[in-house]
Each structure stands twice: as structure tokens, then as C-alpha cells.
N, C-alpha and C positions, 0 to 999 in steps of 0.2 A: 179021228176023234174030234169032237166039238166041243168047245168050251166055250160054257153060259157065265156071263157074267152080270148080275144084279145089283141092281144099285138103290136102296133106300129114297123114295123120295117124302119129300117132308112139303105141309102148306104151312103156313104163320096167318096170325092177322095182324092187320095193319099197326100198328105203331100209332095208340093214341093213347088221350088222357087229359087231366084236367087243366094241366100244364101246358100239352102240345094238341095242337090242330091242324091240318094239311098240312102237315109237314113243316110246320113250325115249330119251335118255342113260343107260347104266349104269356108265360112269367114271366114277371120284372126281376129276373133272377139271374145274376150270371154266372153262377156256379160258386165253391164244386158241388157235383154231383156225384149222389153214389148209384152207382147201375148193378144189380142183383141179377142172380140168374139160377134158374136151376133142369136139371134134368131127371126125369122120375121116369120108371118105367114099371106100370103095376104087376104084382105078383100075380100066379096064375088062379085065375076065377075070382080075381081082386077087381076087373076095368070098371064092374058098373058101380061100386063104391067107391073108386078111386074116382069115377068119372063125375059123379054126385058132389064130392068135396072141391073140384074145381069148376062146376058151375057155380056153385056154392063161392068160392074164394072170387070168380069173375063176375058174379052179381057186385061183390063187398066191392070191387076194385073199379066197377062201373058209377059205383054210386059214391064213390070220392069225392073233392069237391077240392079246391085249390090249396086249400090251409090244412090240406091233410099231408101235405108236403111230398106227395105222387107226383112227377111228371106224366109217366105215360105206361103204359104197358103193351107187349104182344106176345101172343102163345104161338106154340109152333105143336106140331103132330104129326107125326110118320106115318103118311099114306100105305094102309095093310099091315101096319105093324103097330106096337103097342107104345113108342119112344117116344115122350111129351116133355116141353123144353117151356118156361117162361123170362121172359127178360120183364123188368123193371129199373125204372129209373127213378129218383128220391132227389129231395133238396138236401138230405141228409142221413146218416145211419139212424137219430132219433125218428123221423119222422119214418122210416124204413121198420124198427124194431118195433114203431104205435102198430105197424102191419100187421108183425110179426107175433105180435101178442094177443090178438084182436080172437074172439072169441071163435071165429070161422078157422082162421086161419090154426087157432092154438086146437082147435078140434082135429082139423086134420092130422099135423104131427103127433096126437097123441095117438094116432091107427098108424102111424108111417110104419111101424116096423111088420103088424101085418098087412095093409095096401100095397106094399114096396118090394118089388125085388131089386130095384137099384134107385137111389136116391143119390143125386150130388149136387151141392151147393157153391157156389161163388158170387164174390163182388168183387166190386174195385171202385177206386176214384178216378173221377171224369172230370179234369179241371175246365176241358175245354168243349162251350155248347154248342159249338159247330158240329161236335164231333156225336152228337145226337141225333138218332138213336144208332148205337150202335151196330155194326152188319152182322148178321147172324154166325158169318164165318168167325169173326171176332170172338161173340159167344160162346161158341160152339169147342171152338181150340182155350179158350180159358176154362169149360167145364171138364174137357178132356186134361187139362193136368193137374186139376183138383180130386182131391182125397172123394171116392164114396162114402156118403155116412151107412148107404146101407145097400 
């Protein structure tokens, strides 16, 4: 007998934002920072609305500008599979909830319960800018011991 074993793989984009460039910090800002994360995975024959609302949210997060208090952002997507992961980084939870509220963004949660078959949310505080942007595996294991909302 043979046994297959499969393993999910996932691509991201890079790690930018109005705040960071090559791989830098370019705020005169030394923290703290709050790093956002979330993992959604759209309900069935929900991907091309679910997928709408995030070009959607990544147009808004593209056209930031420094004083929106964004560092950077990257998405990540499970190659053949449906599991989408975003990390953000903020100068702060106000400048994280101006996001949060923002017409794009408040459109989508108001479908999340039917686009979603699994929705989970986390943040935390980042005191230290070295430590930006965080590694995905970091992410990854914080969204895994957070509550699903859905």
C-alpha cells in the first residue's frame, strides 16, 4: 500500500506599503505597532464575490497614503485551494479601525456571513520595528489559536 501525502501550498505578495519599501521601514515611527491578520475561506459558489470584495479592499489599501497610518500589507492564497490569509500592519488600532470602517471594507463584512465559510481574525502589538513584517509562520500560528467569527 502507498500513501500520498499532500501538502497545501500557499504564494503571498510581497510585504509593502506606504510606510515600508524594500524592505524597509520608511516612517519616522518607532512603534508600537499593531499587525492585523486574518483568514477567510469563501463559502461554496461564494469565490467570485468573495474575490470582488478583495480586489476591492486591495485597490483601497493600495491607494493609502502615509497619514492613513498603514505600514504595509500582504495577502497570501492557497495554490488549488480556496484559503486567503491577509497580514497588515498599522501605527495604531485607530488608524487600523479608520480601515475597518471604511466603506469597502464595511461592505464586505456586511456579506461575510454569506461569502464565508470560515472567517478568523487576529491582532497584536509589535513593539519592536525590526520585527516587521512579520513571518508568515508567525501569522499563521496566531490565526490558528483564534476564535472563528464564522
Amino acid at each position: 500500500m502507498i500513501a500520498m501525502m499532500l501538502f497545501a501550498c500557499a504564494v503571498s505578495r510581497e510585504f509593502e506599503g506606504p510606510g515600508w519599501s524594500e524592505g524597509e521601514l520608511t516612517l519616522d515611527y518607532d512603534g508600537p505597532f499593531l499587525v492585523a491578520a486574518t483568514h477567510a475561506r469563501p463559502a461554496a459558489g461564494q469565490s467570485d464575490a468573495f474575490h470582488d470584495h478583495v480586489d476591492a479592499i486591495q485597490e483601497t489599501l493600495d491607494g493609502m497614503d502615509v497619514d492613513s497610518g498603514l505600514v504595509g500589507y500582504s495577502l497570501r492564497g492557497e495554490i488549488g485551494g480556496n484559503d486567503n490569509w491577509t497580514l497588515t500592519v498599522w501605527t495604531s488600532e485607530e488608524a487600523m479601525m479608520g480601515f475597518v470602517v471604511s466603506p469597502v471594507h464595511a461592505a464586505a463584512m456586511a456579506n461575510a456571513d454569506v461569502l464565508l465559510e470560515k472567517g478568523t481574525f487576529t491582532h497584536w502589538e509589535e513593539p519592536d520595528a525590526t520585527a516587521l513584517p512579520p513571518e508568515w509562520d508567525r501569522v499563521l500560528d496566531s490565526l490558528d489559536e483564534a476564535e472563528a467569527l464564522y
